[in-house]
NUDREN-601686 format. One line per 4 residues: number of its first residue (from 1); their letters; for each residue x, y, z of C-alpha. Coordinates in Angstrom, 2 decimals, m for minus. Each point is the difference from the previous one (the first is absolute). Example, Ala and Ser with C-alpha at 12.3 -4.5 7.8 and 13.67 -1.06 7.14 Angstrom:
<sites>
1> AS> 12.30 m4.50 7.80; 1.37 3.44 m0.66
</sites>
This chain:
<sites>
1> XXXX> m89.57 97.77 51.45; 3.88 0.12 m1.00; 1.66 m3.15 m1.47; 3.89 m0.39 m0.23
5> XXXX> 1.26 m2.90 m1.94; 3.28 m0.74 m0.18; 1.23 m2.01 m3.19; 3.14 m1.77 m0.16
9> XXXX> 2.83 1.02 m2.65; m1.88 2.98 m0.23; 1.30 3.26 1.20; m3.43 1.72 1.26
13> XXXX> m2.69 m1.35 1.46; m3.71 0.38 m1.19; m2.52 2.53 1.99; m3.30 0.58 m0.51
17> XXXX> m3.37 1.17 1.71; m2.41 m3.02 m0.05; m3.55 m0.16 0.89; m0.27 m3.40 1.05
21> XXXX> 0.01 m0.64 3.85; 3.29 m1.41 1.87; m1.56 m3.20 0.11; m1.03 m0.55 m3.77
25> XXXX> 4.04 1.23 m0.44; 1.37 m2.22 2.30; m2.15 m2.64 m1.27; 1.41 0.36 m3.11
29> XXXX> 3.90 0.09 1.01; m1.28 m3.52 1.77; m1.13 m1.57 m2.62; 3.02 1.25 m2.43
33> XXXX> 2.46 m0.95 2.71; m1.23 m3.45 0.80; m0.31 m1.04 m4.28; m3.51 0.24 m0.21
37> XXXX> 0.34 2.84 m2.69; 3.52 0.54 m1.89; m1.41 3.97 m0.17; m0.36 2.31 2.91
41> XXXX> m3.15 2.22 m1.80; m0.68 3.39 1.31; m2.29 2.55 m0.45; 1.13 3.92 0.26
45> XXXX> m3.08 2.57 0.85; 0.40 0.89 m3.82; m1.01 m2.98 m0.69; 3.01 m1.13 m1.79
49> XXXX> 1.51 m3.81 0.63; 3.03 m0.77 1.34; 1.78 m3.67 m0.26; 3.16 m1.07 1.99
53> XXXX> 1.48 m3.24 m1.03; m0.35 m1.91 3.56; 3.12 m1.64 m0.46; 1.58 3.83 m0.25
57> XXXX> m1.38 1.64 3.54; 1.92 0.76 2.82; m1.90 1.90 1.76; m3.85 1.23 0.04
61> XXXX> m0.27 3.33 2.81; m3.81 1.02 0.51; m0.69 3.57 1.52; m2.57 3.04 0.41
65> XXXX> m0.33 1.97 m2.58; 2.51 2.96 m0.29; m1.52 3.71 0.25; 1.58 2.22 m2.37
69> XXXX> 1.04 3.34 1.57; m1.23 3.16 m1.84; 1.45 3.50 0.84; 3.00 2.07 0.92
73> XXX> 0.32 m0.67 3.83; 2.71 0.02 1.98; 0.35 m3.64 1.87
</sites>
């Protein structure tokens, strides 16, 4: 699925294609939100970590997966 995080003072937000299921994700923004954890942890389907200062997010968007397009069609 595609996660959107928004980080304040920062001029782009942060996308990536995660394996983990919209619960284990929003689970996750939860428990960073509400102080349990001062890291929102995430994992990308490369396997590669990514950690958001919880005290940094303003927003957290969860989505299907985009298809990439392959060809020379018209649209």
């Amino acid at each position: 699925m595609e996660v959107k995080i928004g980080v304040q003072h920062a001029p782009r937000e942060i996308v990536l294609e995660s394996g983990q299921s919209p619960e284990e994700v929003e689970r996750a923004v939860a428990d960073a939100l509400a102080g349990t954890s001062q890291l929102l942890s995430l994992v990308d389907d490369h396997g590669r970590k990514v950690l958001v200062p919880a005290d940094r997010l303003a927003y957290v968007e969860l989505g299907e997966p985009t298809t990439r397009k392959v060809g020379f069609s018209a649209l």
